[in-house]
VOGUGU-628415 format. One line per 5 residues: number of its first residue (from 1); for each residue x, y, z of C-alpha. Coordinates in pm, whole numbers, plus 50000, padded with zeros to 5 digits. Layout:
NUM) X/Y/Z ~ ...
//
This chain:
1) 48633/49496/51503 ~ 48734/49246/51241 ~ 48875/49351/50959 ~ 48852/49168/50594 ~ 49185/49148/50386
6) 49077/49341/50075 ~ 49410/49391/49893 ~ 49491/49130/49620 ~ 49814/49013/49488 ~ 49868/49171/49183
11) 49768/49536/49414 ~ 50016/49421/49655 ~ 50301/49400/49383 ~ 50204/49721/49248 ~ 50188/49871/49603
16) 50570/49716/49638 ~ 50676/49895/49326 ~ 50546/50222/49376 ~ 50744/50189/49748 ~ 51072/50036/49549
21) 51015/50352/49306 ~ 51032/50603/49612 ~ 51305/50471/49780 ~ 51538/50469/49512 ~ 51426/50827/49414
26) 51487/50936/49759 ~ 51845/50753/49741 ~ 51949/50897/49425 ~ 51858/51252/49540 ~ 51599/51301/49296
31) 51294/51393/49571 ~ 51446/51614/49806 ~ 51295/51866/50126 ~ 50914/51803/50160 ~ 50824/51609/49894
36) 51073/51369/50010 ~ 50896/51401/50358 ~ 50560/51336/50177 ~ 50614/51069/49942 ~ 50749/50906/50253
41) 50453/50870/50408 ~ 50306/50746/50136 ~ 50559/50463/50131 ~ 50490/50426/50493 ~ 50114/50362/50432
46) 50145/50171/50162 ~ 50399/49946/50335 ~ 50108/49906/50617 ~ 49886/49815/50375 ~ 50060/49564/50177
51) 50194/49380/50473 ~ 49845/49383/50658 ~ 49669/49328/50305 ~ 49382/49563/50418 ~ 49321/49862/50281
56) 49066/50145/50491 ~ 49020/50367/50204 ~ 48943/50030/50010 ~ 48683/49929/50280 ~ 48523/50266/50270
61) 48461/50272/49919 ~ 48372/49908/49923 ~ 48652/49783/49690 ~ 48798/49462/49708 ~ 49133/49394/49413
66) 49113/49032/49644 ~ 48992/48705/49536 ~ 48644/48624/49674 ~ 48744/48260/49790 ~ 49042/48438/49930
71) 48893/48618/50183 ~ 48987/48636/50545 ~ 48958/48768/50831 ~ 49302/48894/50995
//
């Protein structure tokens, strides 16, 4: 299975953020029991995502936030 990078730059900054944004939370003790655990995940996934710039949910709904004459294959 092939799989066609989908996430664009300006999603993969945003993606970055929101990760920043829960670490920091986490580290001032503002998120704290199980929606620490939770957002966590999240951060995990969206780490995944922006690294591997594909996105499943994105290739399931058939959204692309990428460049057409950026496309590639990973």
């Amino acid at each position: 299975m092939s799989f066609v990078k989908n996430v664009g730059f300006v999603d993969q900054m945003v993606r970055a953020l929101l990760i920043i944004d829960i670490l920091v939370a986490y580290m001032l003790g503002v998120i704290t029991g199980l929606s620490a655990f939770v957002l966590f995940a999240l951060a995990l996934a969206l780490a995944a995502t922006c690294l591997m710039g594909y996105c499943p949910v994105y290739r399931l709904l058939g959204l692309s936030t990428r460049r057409e004459e950026q496309n590639t294959r990973l």
